[in-house]
Backbone as CSV, one residue per row, in Angstrom:
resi,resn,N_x,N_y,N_z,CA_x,CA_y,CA_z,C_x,C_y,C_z
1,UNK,169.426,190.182,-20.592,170.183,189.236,-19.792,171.093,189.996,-18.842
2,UNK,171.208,189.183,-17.822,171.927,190.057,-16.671,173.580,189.554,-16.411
3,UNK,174.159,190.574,-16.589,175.408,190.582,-16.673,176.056,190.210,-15.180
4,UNK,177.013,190.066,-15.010,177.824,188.982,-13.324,177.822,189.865,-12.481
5,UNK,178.033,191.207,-12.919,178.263,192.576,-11.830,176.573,192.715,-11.280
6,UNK,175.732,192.684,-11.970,174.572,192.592,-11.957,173.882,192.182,-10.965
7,UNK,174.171,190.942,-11.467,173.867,189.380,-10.716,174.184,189.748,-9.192
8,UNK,175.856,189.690,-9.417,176.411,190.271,-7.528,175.823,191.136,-7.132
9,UNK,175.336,192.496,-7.549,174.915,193.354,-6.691,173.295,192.745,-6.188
10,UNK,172.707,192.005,-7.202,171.450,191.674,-6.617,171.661,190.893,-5.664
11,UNK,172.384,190.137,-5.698,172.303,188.993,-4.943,172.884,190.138,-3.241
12,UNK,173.951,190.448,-3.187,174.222,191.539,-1.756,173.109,192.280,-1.489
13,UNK,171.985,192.565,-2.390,171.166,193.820,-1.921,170.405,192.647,-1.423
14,UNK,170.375,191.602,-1.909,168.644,190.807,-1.083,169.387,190.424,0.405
15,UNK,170.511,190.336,0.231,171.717,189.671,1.344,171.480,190.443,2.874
16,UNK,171.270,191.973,2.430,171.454,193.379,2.928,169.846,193.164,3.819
17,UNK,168.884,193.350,2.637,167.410,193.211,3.157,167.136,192.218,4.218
18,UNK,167.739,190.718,3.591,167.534,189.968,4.802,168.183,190.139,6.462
19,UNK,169.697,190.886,6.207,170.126,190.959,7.189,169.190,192.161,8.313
20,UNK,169.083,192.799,7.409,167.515,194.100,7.973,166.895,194.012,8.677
21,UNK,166.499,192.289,7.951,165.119,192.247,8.293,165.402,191.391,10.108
22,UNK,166.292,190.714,10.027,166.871,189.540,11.195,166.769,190.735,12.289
23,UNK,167.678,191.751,12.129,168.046,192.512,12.951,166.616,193.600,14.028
24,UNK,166.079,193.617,12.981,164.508,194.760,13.002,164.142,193.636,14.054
25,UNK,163.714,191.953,13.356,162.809,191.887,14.311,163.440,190.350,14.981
26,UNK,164.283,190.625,15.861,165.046,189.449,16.346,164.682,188.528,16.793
27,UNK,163.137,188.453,17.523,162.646,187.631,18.038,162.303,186.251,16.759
28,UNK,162.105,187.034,15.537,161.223,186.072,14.371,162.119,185.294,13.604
29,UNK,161.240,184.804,12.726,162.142,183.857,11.930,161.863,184.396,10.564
30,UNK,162.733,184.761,9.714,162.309,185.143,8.078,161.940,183.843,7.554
31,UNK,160.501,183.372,7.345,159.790,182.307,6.659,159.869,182.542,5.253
32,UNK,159.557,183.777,4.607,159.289,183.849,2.873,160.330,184.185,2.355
33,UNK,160.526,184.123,1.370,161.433,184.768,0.579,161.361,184.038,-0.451
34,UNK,160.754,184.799,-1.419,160.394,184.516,-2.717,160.290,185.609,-3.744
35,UNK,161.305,185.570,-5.207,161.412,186.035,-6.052,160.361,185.917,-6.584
36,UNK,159.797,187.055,-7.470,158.699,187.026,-8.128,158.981,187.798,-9.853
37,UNK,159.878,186.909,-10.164,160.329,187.482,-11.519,161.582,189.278,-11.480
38,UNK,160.919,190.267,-12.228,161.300,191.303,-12.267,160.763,192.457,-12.135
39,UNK,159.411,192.087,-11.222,158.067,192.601,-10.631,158.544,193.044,-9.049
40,UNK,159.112,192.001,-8.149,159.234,192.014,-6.978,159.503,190.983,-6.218
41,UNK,160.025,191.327,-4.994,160.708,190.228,-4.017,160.063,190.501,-2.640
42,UNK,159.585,189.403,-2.052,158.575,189.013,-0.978,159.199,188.719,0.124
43,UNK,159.287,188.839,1.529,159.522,188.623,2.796,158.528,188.840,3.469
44,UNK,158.584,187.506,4.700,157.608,187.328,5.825,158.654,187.045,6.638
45,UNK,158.251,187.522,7.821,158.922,187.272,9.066,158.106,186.869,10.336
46,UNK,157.762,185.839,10.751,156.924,185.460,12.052,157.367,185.174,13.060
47,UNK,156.521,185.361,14.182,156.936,184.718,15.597,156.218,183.859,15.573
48,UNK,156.335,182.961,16.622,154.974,182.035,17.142,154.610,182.176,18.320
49,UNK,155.217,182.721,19.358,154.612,182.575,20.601,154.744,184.607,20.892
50,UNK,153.697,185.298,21.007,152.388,184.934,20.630,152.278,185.233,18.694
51,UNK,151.747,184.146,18.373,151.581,184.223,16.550,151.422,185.847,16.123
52,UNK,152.503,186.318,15.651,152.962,187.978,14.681,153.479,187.436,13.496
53,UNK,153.363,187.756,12.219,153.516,187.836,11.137,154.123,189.536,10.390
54,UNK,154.734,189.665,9.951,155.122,191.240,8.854,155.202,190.886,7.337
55,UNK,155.188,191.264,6.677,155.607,190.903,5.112,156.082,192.452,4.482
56,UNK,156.623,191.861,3.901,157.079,193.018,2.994,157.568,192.765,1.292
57,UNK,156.930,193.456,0.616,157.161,193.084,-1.059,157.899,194.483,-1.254
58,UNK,159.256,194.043,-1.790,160.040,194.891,-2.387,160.004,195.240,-3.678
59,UNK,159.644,196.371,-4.707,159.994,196.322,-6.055,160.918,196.169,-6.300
60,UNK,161.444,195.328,-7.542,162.888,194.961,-8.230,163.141,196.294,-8.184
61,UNK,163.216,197.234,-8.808,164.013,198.110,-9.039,164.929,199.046,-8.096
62,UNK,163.845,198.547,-6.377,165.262,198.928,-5.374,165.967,198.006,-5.232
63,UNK,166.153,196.707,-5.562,167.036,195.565,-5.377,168.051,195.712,-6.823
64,UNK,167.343,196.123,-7.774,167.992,195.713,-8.999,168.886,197.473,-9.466
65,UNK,168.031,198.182,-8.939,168.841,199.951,-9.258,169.653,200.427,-7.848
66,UNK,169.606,199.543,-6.922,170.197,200.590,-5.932,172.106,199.412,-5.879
67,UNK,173.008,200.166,-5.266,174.192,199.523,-5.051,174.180,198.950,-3.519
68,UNK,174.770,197.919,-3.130,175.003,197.296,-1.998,174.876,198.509,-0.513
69,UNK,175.913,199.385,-1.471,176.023,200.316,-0.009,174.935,201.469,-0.163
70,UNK,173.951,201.819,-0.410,172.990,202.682,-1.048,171.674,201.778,-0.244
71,UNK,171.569,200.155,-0.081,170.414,199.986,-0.216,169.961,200.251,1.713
72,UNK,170.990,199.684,2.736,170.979,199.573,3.910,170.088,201.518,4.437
73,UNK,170.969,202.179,3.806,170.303,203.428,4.439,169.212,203.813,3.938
74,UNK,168.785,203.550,2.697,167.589,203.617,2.118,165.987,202.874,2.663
75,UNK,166.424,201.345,3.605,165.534,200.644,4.273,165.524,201.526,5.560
76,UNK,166.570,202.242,6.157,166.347,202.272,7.593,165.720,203.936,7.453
77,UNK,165.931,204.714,6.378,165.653,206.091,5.878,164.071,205.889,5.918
78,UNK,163.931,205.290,4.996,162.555,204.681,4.730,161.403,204.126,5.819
79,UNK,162.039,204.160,6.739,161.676,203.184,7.960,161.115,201.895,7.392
80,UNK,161.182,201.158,6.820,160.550,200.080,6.535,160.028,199.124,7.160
81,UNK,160.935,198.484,8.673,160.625,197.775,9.505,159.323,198.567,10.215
82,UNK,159.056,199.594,10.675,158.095,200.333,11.033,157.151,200.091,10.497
83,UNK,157.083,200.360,9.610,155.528,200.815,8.143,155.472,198.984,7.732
84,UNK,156.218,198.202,8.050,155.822,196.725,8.268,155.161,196.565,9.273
85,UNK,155.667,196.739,10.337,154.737,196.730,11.585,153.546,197.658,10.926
86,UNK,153.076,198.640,10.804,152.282,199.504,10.660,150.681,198.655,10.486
87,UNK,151.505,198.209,8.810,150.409,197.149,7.933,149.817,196.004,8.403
88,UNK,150.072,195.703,9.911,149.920,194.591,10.674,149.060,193.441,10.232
89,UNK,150.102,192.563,9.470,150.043,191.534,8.683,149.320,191.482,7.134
90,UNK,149.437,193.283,6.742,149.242,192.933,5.523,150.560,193.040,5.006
91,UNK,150.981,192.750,4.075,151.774,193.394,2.857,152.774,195.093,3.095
92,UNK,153.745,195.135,3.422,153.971,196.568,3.282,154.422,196.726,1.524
93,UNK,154.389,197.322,1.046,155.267,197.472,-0.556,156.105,198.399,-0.291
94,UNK,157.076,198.411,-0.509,158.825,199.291,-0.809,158.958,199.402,-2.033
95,UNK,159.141,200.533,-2.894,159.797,200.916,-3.881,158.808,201.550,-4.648
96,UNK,157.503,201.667,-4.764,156.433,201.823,-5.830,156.494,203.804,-5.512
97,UNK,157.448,204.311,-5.759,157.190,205.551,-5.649,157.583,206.699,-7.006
């Protein structure tokens, strides 16, 4: 069971990701976002005019092991928004390393 300190930091790190994600790709709209237990956390981001899609599945354990201020440089270190684009409209995965 997850303790309140816990709880808060998860909840700022997905806070963090989404803000990431707004910023990376300004034109879009973050459509997904869906928890998937303690497996992983899902984001899509689309345009419509002309129709672009990105996704990205995060493993819990960078949402759930990293601290608020740890996770921001770790996405942009990582390039993540990039290697989203990369996968062009598949799936990127973050954390499986």
């Amino acid at each position: 069971m997850r303790n309140e300190n816990e709880t808060q930091r998860i909840t700022e790190n997905l806070e963090i990701i989404r803000e990431y994600l707004k910023a990376q790709f300004k034109e879009f709209n973050l459509t997904e976002d869906q928890n998937h237990g303690s497996l992983y956390h899902k984001f899509t981001v689309v345009k419509l005019k002309p129709q672009v899609q990105y996704k990205l599945k995060v493993a819990w354990k960078e949402i759930s092991d990293n601290s608020p201020t740890n996770i921001k440089p770790l996405l942009v270190n990582d390039k993540v928004a990039a290697r989203m684009r990369a996968a062009k409209g598949d799936y990127f995965s973050w954390g499986w390393h």
